[in-house]
OpenMM code with the backbone's topology and positions (N, CA, C; nanometers):
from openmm import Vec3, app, unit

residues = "UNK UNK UNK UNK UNK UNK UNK UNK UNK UNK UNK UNK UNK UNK UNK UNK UNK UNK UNK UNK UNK UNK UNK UNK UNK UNK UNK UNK UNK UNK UNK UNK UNK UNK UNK UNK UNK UNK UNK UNK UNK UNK UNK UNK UNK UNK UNK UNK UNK UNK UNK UNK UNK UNK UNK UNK UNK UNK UNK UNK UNK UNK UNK UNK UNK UNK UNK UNK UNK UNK UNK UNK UNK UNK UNK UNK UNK UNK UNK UNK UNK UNK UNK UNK UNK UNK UNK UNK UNK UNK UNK UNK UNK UNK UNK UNK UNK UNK UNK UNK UNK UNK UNK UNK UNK UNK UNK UNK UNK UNK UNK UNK UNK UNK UNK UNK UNK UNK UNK UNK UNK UNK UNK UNK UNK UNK UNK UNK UNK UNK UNK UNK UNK UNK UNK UNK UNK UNK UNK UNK UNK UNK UNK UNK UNK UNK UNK UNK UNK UNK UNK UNK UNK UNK UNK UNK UNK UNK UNK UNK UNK UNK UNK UNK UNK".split()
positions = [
    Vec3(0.0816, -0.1189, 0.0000),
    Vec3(0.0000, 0.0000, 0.0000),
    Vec3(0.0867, 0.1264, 0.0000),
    Vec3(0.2005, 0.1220, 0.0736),
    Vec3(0.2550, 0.2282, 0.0877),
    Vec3(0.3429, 0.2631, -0.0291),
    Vec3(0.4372, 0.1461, -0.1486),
    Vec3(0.4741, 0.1876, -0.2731),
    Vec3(0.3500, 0.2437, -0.3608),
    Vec3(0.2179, 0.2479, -0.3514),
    Vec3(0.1263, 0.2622, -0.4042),
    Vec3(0.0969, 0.4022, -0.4027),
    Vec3(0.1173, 0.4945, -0.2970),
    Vec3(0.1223, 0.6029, -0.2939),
    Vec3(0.2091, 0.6772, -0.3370),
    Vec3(0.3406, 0.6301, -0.3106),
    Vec3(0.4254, 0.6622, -0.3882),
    Vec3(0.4249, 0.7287, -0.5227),
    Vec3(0.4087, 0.5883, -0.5983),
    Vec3(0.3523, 0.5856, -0.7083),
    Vec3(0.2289, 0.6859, -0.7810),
    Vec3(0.1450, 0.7129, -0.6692),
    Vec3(0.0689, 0.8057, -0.6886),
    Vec3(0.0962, 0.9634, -0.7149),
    Vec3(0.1903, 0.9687, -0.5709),
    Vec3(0.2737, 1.1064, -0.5721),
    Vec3(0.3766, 1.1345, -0.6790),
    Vec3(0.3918, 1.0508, -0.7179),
    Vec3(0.5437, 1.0645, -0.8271),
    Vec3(0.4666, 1.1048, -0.9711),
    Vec3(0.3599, 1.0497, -0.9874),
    Vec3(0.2981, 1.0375, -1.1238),
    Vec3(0.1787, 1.2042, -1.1165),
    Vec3(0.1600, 1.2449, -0.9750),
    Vec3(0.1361, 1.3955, -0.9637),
    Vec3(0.2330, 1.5172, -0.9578),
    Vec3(0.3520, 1.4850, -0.8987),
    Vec3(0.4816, 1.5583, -0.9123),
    Vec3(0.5364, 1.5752, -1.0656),
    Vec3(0.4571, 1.4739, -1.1246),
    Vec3(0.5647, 1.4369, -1.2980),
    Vec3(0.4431, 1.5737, -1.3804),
    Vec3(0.2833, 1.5401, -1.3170),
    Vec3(0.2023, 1.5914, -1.4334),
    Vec3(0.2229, 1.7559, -1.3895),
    Vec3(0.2406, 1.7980, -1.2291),
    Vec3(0.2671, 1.9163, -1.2210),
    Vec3(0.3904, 2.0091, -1.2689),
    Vec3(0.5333, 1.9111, -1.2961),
    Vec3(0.6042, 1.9946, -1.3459),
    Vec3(0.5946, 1.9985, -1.5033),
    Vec3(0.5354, 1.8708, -1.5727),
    Vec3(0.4832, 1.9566, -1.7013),
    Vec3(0.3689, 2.0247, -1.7601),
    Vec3(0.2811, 2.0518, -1.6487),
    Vec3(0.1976, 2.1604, -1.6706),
    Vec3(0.2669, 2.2862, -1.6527),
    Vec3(0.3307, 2.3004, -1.5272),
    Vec3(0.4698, 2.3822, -1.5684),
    Vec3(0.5138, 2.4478, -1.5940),
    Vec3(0.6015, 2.3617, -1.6992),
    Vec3(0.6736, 2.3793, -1.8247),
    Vec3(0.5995, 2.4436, -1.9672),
    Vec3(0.4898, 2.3790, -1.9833),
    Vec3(0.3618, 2.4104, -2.1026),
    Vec3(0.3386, 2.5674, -2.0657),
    Vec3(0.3123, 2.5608, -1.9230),
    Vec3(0.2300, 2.7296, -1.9426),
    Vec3(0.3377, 2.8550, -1.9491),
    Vec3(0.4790, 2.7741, -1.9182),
    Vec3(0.6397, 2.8598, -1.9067),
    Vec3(0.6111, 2.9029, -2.0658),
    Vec3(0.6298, 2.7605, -2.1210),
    Vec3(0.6924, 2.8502, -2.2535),
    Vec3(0.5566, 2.8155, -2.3451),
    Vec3(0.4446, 2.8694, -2.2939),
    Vec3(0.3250, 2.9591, -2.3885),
    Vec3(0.3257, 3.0725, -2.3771),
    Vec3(0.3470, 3.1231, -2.2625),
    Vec3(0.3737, 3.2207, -2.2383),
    Vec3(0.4738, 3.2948, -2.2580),
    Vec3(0.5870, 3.2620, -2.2752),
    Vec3(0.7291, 3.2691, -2.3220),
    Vec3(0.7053, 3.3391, -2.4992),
    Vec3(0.6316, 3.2299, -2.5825),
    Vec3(0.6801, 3.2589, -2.7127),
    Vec3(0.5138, 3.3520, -2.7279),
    Vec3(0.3942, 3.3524, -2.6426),
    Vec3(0.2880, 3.4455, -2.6984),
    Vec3(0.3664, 3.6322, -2.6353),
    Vec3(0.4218, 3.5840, -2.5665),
    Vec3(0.5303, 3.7645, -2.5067),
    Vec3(0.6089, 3.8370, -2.6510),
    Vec3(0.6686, 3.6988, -2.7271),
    Vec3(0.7621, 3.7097, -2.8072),
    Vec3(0.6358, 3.7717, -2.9344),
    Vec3(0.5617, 3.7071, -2.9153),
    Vec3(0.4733, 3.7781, -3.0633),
    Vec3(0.4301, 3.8896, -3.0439),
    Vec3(0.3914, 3.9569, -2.9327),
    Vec3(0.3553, 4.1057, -2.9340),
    Vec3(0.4789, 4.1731, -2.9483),
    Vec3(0.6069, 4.1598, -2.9621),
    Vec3(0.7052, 4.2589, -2.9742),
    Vec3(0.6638, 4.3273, -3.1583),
    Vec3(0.7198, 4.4748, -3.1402),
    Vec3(0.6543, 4.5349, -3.2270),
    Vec3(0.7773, 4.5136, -3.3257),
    Vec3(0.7648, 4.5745, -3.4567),
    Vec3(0.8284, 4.5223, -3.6002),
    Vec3(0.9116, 4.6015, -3.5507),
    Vec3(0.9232, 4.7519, -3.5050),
    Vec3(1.0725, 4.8432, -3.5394),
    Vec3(1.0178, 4.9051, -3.3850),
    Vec3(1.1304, 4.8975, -3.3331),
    Vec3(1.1100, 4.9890, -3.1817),
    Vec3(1.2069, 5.1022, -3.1874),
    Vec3(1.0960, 5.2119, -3.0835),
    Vec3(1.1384, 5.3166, -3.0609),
    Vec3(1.0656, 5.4156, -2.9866),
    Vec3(1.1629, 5.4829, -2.8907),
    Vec3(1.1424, 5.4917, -2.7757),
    Vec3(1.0043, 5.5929, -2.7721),
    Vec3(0.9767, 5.6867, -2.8625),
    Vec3(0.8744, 5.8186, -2.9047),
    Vec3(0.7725, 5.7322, -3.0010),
    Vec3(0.7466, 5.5616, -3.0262),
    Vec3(0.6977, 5.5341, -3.1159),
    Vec3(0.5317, 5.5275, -3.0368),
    Vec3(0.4523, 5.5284, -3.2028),
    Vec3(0.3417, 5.5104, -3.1645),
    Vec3(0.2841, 5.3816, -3.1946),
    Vec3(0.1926, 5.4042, -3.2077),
    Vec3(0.1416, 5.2168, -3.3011),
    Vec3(-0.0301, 5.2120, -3.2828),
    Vec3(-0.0901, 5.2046, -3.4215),
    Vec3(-0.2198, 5.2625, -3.4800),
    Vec3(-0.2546, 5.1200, -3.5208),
    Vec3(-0.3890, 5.0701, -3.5325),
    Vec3(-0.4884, 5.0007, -3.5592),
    Vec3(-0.3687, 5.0498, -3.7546),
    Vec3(-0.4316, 4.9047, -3.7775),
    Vec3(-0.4101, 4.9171, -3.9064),
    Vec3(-0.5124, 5.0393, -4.0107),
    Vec3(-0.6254, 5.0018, -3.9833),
    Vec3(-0.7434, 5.0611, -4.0468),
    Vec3(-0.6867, 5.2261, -4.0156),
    Vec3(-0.6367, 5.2535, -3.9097),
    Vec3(-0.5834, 5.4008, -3.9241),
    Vec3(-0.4953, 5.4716, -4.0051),
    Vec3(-0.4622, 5.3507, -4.0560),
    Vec3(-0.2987, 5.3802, -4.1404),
    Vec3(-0.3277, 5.5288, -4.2550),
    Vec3(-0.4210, 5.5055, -4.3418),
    Vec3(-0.4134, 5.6018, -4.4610),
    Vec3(-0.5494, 5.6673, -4.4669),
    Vec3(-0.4956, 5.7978, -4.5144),
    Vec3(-0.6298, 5.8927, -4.5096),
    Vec3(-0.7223, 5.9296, -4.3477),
    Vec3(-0.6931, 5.8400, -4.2845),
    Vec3(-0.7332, 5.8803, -4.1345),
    Vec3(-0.6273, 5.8901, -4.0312),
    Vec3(-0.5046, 5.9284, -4.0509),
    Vec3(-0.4396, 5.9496, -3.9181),
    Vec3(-0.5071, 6.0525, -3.8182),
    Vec3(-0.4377, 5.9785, -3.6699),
    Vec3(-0.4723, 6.0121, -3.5824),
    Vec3(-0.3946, 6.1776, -3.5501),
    Vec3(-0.4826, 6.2577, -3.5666),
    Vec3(-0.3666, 6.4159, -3.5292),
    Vec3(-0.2954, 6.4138, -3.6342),
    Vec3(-0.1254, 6.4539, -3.5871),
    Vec3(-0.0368, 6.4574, -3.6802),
    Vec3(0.0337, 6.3183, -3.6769),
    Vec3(0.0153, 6.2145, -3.6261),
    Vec3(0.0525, 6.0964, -3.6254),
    Vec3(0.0141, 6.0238, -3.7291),
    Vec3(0.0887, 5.9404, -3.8224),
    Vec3(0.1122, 5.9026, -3.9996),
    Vec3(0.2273, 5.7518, -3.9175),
    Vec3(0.1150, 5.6676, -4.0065),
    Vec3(0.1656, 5.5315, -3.9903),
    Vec3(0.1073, 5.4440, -4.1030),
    Vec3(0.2024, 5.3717, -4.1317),
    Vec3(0.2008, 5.2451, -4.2065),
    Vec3(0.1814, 5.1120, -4.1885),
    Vec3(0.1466, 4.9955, -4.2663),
    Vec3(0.1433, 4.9075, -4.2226),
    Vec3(0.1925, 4.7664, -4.3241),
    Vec3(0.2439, 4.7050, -4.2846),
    Vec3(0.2963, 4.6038, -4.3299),
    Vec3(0.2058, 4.4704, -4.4457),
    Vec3(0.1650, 4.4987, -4.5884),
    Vec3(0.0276, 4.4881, -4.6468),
    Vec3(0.0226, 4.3227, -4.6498),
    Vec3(0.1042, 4.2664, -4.6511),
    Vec3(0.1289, 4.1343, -4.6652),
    Vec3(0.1380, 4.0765, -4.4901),
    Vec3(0.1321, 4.0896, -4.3986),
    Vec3(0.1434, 4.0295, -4.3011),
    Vec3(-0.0105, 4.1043, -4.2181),
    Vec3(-0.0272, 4.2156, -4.2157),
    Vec3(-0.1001, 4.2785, -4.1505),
    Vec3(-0.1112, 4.3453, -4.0184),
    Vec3(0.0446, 4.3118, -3.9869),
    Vec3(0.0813, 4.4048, -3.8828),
    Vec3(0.1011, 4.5231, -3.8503),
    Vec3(0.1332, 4.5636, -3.7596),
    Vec3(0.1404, 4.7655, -3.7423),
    Vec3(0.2670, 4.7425, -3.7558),
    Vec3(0.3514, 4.8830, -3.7570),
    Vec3(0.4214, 4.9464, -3.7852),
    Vec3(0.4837, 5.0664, -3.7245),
    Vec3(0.5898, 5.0329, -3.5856),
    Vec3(0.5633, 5.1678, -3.5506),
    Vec3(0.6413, 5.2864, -3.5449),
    Vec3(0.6347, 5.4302, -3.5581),
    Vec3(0.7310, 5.5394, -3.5913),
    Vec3(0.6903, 5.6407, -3.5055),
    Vec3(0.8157, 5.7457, -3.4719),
    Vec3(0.8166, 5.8346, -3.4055),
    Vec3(0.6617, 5.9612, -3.4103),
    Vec3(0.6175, 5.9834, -3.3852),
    Vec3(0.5008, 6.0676, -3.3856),
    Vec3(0.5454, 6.1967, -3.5116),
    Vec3(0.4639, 6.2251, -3.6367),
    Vec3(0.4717, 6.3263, -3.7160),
    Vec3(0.5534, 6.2582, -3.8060),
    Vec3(0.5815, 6.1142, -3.8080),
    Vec3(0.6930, 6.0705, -3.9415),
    Vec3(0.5942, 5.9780, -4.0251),
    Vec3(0.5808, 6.0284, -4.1669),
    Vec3(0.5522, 5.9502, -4.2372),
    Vec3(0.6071, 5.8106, -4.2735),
    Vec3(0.5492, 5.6474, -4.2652),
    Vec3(0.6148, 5.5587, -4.2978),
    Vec3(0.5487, 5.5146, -4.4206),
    Vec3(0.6801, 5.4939, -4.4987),
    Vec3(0.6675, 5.3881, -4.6225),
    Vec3(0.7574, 5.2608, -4.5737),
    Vec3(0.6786, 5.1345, -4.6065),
    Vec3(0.6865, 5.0017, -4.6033),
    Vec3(0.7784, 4.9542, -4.6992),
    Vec3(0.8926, 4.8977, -4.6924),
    Vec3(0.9302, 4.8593, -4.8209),
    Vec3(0.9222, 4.6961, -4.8057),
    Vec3(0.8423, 4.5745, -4.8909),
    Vec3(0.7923, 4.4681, -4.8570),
    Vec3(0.8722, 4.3882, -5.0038),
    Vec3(0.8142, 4.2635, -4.9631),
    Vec3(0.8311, 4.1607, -5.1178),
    Vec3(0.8224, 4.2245, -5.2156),
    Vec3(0.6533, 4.3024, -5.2018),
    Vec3(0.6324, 4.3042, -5.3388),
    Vec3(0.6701, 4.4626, -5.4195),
    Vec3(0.7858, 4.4948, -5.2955),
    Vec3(0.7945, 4.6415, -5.3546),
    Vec3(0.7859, 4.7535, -5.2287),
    Vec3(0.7318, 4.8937, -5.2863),
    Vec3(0.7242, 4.9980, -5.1810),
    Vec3(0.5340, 5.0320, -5.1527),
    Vec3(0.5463, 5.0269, -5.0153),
    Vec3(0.3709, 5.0467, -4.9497),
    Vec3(0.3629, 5.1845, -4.8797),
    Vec3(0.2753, 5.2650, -4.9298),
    Vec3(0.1900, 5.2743, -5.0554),
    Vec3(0.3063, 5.3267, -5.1038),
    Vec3(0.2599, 5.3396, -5.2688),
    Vec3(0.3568, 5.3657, -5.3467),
    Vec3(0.3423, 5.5430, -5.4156),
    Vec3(0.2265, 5.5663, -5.3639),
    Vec3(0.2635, 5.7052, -5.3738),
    Vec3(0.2005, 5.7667, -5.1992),
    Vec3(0.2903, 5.8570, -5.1992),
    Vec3(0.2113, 5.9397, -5.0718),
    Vec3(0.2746, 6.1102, -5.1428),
    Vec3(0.1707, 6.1754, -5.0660),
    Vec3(0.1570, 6.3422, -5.0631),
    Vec3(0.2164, 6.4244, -4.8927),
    Vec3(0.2671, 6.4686, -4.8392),
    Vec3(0.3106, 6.4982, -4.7818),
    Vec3(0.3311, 6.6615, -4.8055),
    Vec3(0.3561, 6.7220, -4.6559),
    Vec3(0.3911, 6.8706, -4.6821),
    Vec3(0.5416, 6.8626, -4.6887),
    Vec3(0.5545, 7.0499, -4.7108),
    Vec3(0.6946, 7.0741, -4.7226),
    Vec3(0.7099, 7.0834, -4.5425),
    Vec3(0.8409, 7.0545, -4.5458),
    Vec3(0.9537, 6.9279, -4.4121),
    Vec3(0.9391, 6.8465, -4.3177),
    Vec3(0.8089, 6.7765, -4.3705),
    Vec3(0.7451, 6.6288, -4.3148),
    Vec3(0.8870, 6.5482, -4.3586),
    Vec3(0.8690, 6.4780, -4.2758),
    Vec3(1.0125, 6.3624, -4.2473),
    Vec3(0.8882, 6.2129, -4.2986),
    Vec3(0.9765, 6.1483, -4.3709),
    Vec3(0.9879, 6.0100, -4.4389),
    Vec3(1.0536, 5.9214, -4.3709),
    Vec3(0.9885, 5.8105, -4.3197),
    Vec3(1.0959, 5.6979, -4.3209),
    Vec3(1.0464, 5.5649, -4.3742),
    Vec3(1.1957, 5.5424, -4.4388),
    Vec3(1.1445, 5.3823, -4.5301),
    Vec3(1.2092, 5.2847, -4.4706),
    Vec3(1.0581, 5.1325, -4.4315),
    Vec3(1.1091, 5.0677, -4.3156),
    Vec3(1.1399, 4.9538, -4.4303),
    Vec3(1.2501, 4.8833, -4.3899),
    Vec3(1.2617, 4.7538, -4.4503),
    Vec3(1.2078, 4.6251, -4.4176),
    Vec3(1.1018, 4.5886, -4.4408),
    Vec3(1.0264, 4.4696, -4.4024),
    Vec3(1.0173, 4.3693, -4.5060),
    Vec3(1.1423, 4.3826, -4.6326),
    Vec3(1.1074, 4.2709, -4.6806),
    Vec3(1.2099, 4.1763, -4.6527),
    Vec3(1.2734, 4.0456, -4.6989),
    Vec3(1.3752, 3.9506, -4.7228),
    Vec3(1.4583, 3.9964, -4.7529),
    Vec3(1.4680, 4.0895, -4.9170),
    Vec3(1.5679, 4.1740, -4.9778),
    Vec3(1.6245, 4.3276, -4.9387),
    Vec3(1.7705, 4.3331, -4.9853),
    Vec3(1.7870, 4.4574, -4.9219),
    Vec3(1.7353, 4.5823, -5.0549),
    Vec3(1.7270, 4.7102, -4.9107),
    Vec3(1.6635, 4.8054, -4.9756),
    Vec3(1.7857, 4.9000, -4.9631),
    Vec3(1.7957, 4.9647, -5.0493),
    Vec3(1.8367, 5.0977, -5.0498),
    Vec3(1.7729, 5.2039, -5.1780),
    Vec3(1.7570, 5.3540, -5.0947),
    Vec3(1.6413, 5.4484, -5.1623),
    Vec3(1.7315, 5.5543, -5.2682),
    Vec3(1.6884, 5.5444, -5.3971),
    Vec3(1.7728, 5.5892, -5.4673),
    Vec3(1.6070, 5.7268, -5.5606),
    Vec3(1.6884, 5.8511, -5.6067),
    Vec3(1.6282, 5.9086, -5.6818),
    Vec3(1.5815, 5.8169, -5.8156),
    Vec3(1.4927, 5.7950, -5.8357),
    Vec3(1.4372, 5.7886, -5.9979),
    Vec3(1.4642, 5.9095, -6.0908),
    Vec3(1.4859, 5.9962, -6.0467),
    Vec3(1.4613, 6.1393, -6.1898),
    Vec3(1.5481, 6.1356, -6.2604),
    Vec3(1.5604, 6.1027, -6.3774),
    Vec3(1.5761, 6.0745, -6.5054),
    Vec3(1.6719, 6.2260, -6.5780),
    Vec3(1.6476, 6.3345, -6.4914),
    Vec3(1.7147, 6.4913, -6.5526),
    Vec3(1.8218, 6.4976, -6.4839),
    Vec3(1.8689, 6.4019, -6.3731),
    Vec3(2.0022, 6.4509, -6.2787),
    Vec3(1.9554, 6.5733, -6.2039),
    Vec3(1.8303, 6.6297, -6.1546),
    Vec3(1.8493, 6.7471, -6.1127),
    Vec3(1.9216, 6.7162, -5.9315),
    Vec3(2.0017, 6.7697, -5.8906),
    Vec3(2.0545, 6.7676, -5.7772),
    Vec3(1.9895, 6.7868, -5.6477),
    Vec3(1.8606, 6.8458, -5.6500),
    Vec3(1.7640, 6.8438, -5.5714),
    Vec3(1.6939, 6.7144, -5.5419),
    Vec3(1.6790, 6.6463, -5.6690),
    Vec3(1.5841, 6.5091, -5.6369),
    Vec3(1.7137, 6.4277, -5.6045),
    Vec3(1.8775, 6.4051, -5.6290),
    Vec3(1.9847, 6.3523, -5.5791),
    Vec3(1.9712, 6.3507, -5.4292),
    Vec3(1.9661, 6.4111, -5.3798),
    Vec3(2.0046, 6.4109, -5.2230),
    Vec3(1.8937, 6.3047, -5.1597),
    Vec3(1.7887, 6.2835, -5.2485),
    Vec3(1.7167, 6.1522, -5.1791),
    Vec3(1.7473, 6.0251, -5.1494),
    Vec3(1.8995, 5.9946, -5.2082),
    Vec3(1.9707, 5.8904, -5.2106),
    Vec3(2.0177, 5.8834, -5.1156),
    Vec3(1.9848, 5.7368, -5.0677),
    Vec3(1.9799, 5.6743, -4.9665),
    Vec3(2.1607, 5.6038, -4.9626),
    Vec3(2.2790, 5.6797, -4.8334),
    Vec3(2.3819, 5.6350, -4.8407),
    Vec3(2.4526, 5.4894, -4.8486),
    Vec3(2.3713, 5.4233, -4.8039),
    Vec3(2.4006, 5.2681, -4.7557),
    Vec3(2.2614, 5.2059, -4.7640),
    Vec3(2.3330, 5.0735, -4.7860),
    Vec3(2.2032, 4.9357, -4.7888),
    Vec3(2.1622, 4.8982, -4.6441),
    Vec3(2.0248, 4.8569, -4.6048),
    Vec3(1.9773, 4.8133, -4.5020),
    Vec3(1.9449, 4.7128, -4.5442),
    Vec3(1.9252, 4.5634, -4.4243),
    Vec3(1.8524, 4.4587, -4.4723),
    Vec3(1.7247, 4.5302, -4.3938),
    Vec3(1.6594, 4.3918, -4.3949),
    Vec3(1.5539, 4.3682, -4.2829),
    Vec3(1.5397, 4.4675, -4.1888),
    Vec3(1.4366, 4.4757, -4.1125),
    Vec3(1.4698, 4.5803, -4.0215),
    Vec3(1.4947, 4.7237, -3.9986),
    Vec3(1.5844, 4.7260, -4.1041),
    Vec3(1.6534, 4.8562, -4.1351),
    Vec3(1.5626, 4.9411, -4.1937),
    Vec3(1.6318, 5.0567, -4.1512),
    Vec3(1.5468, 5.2156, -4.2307),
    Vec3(1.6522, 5.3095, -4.2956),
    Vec3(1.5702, 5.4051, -4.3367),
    Vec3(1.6185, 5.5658, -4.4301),
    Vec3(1.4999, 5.6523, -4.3656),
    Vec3(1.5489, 5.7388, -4.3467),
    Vec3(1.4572, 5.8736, -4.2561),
    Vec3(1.5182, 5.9756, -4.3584),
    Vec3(1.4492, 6.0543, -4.4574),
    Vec3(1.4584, 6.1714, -4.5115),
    Vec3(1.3933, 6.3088, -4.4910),
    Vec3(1.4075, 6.4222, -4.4620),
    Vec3(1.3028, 6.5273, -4.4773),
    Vec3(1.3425, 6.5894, -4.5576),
    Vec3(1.2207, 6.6297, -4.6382),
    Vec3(1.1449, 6.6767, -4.7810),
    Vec3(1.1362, 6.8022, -4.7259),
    Vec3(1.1757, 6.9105, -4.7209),
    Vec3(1.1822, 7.0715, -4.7285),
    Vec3(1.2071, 7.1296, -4.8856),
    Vec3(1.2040, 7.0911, -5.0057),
    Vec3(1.1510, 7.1487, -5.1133),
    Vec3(1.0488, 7.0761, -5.1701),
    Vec3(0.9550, 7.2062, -5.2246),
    Vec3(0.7995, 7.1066, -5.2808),
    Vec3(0.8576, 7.0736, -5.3952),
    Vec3(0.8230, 6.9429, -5.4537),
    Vec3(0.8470, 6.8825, -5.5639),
    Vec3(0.7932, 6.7399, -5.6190),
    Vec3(0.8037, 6.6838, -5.7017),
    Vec3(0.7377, 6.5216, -5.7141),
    Vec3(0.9019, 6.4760, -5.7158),
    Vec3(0.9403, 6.3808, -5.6270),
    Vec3(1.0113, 6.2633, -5.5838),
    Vec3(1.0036, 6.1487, -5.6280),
    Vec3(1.0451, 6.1111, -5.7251),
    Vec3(1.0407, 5.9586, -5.8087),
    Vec3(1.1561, 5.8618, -5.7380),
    Vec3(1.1274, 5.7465, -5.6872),
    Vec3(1.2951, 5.6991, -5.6219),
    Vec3(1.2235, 5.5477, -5.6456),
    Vec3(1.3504, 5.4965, -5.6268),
    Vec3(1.3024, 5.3195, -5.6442),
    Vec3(1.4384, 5.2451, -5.5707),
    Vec3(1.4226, 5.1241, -5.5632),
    Vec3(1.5231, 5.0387, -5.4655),
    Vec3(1.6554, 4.9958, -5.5519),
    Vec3(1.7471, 5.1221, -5.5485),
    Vec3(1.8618, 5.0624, -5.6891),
    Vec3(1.9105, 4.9283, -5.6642),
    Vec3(1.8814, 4.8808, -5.5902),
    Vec3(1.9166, 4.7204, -5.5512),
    Vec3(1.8486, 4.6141, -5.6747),
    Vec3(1.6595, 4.6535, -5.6756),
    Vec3(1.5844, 4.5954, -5.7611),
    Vec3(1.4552, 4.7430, -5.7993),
    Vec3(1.5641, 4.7887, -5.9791),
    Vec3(1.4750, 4.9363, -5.9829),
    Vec3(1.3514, 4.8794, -6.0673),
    Vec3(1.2739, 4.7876, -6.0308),
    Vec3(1.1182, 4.7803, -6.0689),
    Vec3(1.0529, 4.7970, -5.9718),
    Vec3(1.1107, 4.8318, -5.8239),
    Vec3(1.0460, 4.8583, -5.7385),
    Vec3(1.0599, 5.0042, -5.7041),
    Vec3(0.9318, 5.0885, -5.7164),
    Vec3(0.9625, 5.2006, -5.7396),
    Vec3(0.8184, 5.2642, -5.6436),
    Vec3(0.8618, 5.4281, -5.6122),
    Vec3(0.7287, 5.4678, -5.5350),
    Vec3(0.7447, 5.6126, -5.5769),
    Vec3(0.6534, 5.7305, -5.5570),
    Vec3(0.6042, 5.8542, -5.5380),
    Vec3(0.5999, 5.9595, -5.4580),
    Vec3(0.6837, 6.0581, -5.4511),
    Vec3(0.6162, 6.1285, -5.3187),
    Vec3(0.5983, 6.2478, -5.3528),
    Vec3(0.5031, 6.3528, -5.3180),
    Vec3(0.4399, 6.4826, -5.3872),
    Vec3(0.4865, 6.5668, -5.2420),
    Vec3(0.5905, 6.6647, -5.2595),
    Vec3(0.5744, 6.7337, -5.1630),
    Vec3(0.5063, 6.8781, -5.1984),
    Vec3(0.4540, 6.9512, -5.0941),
    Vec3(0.3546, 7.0689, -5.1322),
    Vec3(0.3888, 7.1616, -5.0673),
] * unit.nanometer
topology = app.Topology()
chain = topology.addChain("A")
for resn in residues:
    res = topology.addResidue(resn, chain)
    for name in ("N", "CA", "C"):
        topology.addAtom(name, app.Element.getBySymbol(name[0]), res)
């Protein structure tokens, strides 16, 4: 009778430490999924549905079109997405010295190069110094009004718009 309890206790000691263990690391990797795509310390982070045409105030956010996640950036910075299938959205309007930043969320690396076709030296300076992978960004501010043609000289069929006013 008395190995019997034993037996009892051992086979409740076994199911309690892997219940455990199970709720350790559910909890462990559901922590790991709320971490946000790009951190930062002034960032905000908007319902997707807020992203375009309805920002909140002066707060301008993007969102990641292929996964459906947020996206988050310093308060007053416009984000463009740069993804698989290219740059999200691919045109935006913006005022004159609204700040840009292009997040890298795809596989491939990005780097932001002028499109304009005349060499004018004004649309030059949009060029982006260095390659980012993943992760990585380009933060520009647009202080002359103009249309901004630029694309990823890495892969230039990926290309986007920006209208400053």
């Amino acid at each position: 009778m008395k190995n019997k309890n034993y037996i009892v206790y051992g086979v409740v000691v076994v199911i309690l430490v892997l219940a455990a263990f199970f709720i350790y690391g559910a909890n462990k990797n559901k922590n790991k999924s709320r971490t946000p795509a790009v951190q930062n310390n002034t960032s905000i982070s908007l319902p997707v549905e807020a992203a375009y045409g309805n920002p909140a105030g002066n707060k301008r956010i993007s969102a990641n079109p292929s996964s459906g996640t947020q996206i988050s950036a310093p308060s007053g910075v416009y984000v463009i997405s740069y993804v698989n299938s290219g740059f999200y959205p691919g045109t935006l309007e913006v005022s004159r010295g609204a700040s840009v930043r292009f997040i890298n969320n795809s596989t491939k690396a990005m780097r932001v190069t002028s499109a304009d076709t005349t060499n004018n030296p004004l649309y030059q300076t949009l060029n982006q110094p260095k390659t980012v992978g993943k992760g990585g960004y380009y933060d520009y501010n647009f202080v002359t009004p103009g249309v901004y043609a630029y694309t990823n000289s890495l892969n230039t069929a990926d290309t986007g718009t920006i209208t400053v006013k």
